[in-house]
C-alpha positions as CSV (number, residue, x, y, z in Angstrom):
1,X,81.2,115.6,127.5
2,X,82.4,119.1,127.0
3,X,82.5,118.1,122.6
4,X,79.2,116.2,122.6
5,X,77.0,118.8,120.4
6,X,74.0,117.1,121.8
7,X,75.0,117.3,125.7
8,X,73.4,121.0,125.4
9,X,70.2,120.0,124.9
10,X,69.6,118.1,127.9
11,X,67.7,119.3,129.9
12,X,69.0,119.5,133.7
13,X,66.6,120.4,136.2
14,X,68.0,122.8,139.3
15,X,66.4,120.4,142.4
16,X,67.5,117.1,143.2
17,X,63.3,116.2,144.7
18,X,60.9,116.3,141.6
19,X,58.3,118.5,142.3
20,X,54.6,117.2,141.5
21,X,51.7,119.3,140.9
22,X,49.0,116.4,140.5
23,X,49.6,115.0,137.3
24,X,51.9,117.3,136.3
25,X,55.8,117.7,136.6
26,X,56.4,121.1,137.8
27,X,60.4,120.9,138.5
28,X,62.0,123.8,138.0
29,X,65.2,122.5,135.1
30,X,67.1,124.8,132.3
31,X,63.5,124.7,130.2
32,X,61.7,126.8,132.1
33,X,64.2,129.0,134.1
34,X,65.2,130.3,130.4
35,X,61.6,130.3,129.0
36,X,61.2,132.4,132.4
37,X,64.0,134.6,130.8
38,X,63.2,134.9,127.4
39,X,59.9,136.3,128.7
40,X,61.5,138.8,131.0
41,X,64.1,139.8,128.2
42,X,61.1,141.0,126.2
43,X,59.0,142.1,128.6
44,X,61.9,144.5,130.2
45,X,62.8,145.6,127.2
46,X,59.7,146.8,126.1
47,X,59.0,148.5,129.3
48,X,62.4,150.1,129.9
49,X,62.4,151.3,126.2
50,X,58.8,153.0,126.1
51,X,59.1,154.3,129.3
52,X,59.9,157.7,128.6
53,X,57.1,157.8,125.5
54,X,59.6,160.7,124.0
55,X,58.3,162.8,121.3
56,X,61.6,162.5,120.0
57,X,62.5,159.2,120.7
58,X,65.9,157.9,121.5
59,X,67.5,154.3,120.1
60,X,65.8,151.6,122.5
61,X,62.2,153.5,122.3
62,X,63.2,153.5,118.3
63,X,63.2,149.3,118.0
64,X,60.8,148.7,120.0
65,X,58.2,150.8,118.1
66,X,60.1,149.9,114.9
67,X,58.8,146.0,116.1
68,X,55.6,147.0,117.3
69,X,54.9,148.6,113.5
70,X,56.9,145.6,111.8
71,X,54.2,142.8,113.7
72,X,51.4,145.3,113.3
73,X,51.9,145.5,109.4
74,X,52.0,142.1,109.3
75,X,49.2,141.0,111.0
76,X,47.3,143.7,108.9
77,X,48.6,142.4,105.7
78,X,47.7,138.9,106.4
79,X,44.4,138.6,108.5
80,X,43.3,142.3,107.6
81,X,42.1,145.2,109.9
82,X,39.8,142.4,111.9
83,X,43.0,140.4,112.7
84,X,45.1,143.5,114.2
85,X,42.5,144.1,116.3
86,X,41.4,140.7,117.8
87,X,44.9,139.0,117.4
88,X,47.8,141.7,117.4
89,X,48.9,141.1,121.1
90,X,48.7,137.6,121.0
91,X,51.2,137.5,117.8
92,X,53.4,140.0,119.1
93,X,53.8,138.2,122.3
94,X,54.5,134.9,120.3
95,X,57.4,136.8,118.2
96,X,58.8,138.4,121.1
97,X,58.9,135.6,123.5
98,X,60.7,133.2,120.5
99,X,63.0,135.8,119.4
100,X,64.0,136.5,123.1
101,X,64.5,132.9,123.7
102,X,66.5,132.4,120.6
103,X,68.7,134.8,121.5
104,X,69.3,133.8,125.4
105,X,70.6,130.8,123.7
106,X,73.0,132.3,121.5
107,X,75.3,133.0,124.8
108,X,77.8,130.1,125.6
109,X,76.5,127.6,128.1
110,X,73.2,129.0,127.7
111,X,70.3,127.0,127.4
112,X,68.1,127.6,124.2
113,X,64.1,126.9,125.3
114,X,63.2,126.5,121.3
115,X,65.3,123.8,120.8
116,X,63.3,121.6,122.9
117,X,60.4,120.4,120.7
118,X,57.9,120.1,123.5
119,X,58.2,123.8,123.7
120,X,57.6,124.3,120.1
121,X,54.9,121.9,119.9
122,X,53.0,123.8,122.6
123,X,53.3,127.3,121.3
124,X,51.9,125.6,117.4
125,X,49.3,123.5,119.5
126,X,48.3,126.8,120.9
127,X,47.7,128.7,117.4
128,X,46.1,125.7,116.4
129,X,43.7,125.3,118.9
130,X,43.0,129.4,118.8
131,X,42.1,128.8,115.4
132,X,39.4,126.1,115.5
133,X,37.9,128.0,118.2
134,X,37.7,131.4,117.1
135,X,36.9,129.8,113.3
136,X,33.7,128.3,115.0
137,X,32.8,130.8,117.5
138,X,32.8,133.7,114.5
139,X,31.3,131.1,111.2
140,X,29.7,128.3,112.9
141,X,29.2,125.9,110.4
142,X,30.3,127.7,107.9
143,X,34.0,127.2,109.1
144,X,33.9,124.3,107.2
145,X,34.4,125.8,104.0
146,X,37.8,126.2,104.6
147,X,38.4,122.7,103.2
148,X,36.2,123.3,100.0
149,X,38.0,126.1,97.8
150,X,36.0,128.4,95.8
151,X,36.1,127.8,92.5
152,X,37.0,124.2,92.1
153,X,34.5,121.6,90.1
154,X,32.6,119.3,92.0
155,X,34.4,116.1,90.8
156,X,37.5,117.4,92.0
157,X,36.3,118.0,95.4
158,X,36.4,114.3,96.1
159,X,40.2,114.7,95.9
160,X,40.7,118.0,97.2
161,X,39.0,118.1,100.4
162,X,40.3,115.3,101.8
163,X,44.3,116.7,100.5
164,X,42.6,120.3,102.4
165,X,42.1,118.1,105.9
166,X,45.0,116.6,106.3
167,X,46.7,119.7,105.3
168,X,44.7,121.9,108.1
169,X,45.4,118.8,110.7
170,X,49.2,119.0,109.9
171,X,49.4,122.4,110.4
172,X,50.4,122.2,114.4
173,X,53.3,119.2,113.4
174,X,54.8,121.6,110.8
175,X,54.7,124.7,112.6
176,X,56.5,123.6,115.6
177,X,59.2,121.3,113.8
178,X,60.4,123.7,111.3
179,X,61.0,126.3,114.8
180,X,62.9,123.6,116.3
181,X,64.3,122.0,113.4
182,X,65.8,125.0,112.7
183,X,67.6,126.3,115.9
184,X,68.5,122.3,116.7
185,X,70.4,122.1,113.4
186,X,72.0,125.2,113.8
187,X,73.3,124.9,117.6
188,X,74.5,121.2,116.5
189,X,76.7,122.3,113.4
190,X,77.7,125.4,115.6
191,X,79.0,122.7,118.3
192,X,80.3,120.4,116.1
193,X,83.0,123.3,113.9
194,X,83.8,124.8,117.5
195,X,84.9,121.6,119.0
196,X,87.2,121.2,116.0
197,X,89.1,124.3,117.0
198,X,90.6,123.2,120.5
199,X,91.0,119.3,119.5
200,X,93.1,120.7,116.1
201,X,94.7,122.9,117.8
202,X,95.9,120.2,120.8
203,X,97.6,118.7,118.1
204,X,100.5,120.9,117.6
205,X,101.5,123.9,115.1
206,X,99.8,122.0,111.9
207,X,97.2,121.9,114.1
208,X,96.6,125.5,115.0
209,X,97.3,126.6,111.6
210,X,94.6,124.2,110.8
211,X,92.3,125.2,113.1
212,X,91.9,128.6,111.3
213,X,89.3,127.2,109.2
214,X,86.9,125.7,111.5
215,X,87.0,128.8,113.7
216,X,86.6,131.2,110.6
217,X,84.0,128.7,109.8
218,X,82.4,128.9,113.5
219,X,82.4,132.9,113.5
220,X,80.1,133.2,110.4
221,X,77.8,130.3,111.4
222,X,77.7,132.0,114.8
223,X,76.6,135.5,112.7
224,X,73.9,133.2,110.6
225,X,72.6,132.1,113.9
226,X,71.9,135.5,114.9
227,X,70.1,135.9,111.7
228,X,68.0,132.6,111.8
229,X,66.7,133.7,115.7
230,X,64.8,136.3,113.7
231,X,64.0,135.0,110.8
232,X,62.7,131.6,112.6
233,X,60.8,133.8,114.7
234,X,59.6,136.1,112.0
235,X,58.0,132.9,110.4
236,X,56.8,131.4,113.5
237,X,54.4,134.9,113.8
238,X,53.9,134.8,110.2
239,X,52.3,131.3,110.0
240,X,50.2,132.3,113.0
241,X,48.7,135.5,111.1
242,X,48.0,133.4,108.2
243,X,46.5,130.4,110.2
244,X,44.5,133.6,111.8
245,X,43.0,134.5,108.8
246,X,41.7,131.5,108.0
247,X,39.7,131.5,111.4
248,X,38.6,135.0,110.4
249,X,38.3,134.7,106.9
250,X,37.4,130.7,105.7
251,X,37.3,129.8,102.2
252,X,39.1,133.3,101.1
């Protein structure tokens, strides 16, 4: 069980009695003990690196201003002065609370929340949801536009809107894949180029000589992970400012 790359995704929960809540399952499992963490990894950090508010600040209070100017800007840059101030919060939490959770998982016999798709299909349901509200709350009617682009000819419209719905609709099912498409992927061929190392190895001195390639192999896809927990949460936020926009913004 200790080889099976998919055995880490299981979800185990921590109580033997399922705990109802009405309808819903509240039973406390791996999912939501490390979702638990993620959020109090970036919410500690944040608070233990701005508490002193230093003029000159030191290294912690450094990052964490260095990523409260790095969502800032991009929330400006994509949904425009309206967007920092209405949506800024709510897109810094998002990258925060993914990149935290990527990371948790990236310790051995951790449990990574993103890699469950339930998870990810919430967090996209939630942008999406966010968006047709606020679209129709701020344009009314006129939210519509968004699936009639300026500047195209009237015949063509009979082809393009319907492309521009199905498109907008999709949006939740491609935001919250390509998050856990990603870190499921990587974890798997991860497990798969580490569990080559002992079994080679078990085999003798061709074996461990061997075995120097799938560990080499497993240190620099272990570095890449570290790199895709940012970049997948990087585009996870960036989606959500551009998504954002179009709420603020239809037809643009």
């Amino acid at each position: 069980m200790s080889n099976d790359p998919i055995h880490q995704f299981h979800v185990n929960n921590y109580v033997n009695q399922p705990l109802q809540l009405g309808p819903l399952d509240a039973t406390i499992n791996d999912a939501t003990v490390f979702m638990a963490a993620g959020v109090a990894m970036a919410a500690g950090f944040m608070w233990w690196a701005m508490k002193p508010a230093a003029v000159v600040p030191g290294r912690a209070q450094v990052v964490a201003e260095g990523a409260h100017d790095f969502i800032h800007n991009m929330v400006r840059d994509a949904a425009g002065e309206e967007g920092v101030k209405k949506f800024f919060p709510f897109v810094f939490t998002l990258f925060m609370f993914i990149f935290a959770a990527n990371m948790i998982g990236m310790f051995p016999y951790f449990f990574t929340p993103t890699s469950q798709v339930v998870i990810t299909a919430t967090m996209a349901l939630m942008v999406f949801v966010t968006v047709i509200v606020v679209g129709f709350a701020k344009n009314g009617l006129k939210f519509l536009n968004l699936f009639v682009p300026r500047g195209v000819p009237w015949p063509l419209l009979l082809l393009v809107t319907p492309i521009e719905i199905i498109s907008f609709f999709s949006r939740p099912l491609s935001h919250a894949v390509r998050l856990w498409a990603n870190v499921l992927a990587g974890h798997l061929v991860l497990k798969v180029f580490a569990g080559f190392v002992p079994m080679m190895a078990a085999a003798g001195a061709i074996g461990v000589i061997g075995s120097i390639l799938p560990l080499g192999m497993t240190v620099a896809l272990y570095a890449l992970e570290f790199l895709v927990a940012f970049l997948q949460a990087y585009v996870f936020a960036l989606l959500t400012c551009i998504y954002l926009n179009d709420a603020l913004h239809p037809g643009h």
